[in-house]
NUKEDREN-954215 format. One record per residue (C-alpha): residue in one letter; x, y, z. Coordinates in steps of 0.25 Angstrom, whole numbers, padded with zeros to 4 digits, always signed. Each point is the difference from the previous one (the first is absolute). Example, Ala and Ser with C-alpha at 12.3 -4.5 7.8 and 13.67 -1.06 7.14 Angstrom:
A+0049-0018+0031S+0006+0014-0002
END
This chain:
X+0580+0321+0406X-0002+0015-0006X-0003+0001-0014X+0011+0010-0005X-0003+0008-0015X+0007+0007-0010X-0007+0011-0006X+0006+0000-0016X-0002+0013-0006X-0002-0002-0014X+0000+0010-0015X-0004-0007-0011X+0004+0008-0013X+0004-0003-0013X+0013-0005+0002X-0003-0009+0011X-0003+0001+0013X+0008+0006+0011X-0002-0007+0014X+0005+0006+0014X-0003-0010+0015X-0002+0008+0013X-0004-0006+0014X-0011+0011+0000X-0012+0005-0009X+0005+0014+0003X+0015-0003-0007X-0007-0006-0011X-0009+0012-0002X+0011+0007+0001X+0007-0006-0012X-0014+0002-0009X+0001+0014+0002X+0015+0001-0003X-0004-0006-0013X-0011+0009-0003X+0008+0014+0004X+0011-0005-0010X-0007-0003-0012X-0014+0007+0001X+0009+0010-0009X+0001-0012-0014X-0016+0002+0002X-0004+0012+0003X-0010+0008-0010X-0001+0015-0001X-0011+0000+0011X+0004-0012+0012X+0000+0010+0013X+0013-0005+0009X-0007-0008+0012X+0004-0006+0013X+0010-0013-0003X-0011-0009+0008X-0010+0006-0013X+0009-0003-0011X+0001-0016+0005X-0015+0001+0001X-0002+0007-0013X+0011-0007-0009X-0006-0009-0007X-0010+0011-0005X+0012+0009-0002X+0009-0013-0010X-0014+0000-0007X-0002-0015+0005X+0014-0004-0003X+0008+0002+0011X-0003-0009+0017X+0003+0006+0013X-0002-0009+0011X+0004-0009+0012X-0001-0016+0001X+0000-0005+0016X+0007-0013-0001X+0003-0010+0015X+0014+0001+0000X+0003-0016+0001X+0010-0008+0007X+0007-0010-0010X+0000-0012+0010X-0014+0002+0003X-0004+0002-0015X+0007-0012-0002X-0006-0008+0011X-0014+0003-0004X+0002-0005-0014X+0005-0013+0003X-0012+0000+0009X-0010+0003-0010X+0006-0011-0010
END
């Protein structure tokens, strides 16, 4: 059986955190970068030169002042009746 993923793109910020699933790291990657162009703006200081959106994700948490996550978690993507086959197993 092929093991199938879900790449969840994930920004963690004051209010919560905002979580996006894509079949592919590259969608997912996608996402952070959407995040960062849109609110590198709320942190921006006098002197932050504007970089490539794959920069910003890499440099957020330097640019939130430690306050502020970008990242992604690659989780199986599982099947129900399997899942609930191996837990009845294991008991």
């Amino acid at each position: 059986m092929v093991k199938m993923k879900i790449f969840l793109a994930k920004y963690e910020h004051k209010h919560g955190t905002d979580e996006r699933a894509f079949k592919t790291r590259h969608g997912a990657k996608w996402q952070l970068e959407q995040w960062a162009e849109e609110y590198v703006d709320e942190w921006e200081t006098c002197n932050i030169v504007r970089m490539p959106a794959d920069k910003l994700v890499e440099e957020w948490t330097n640019i939130t002042g430690g306050n502020e996550f970008l990242y992604i978690d690659e989780l199986p993507l599982l099947d129900h009746k399997d899942f609930c086959e191996k837990h009845r197993k294991e008991k």
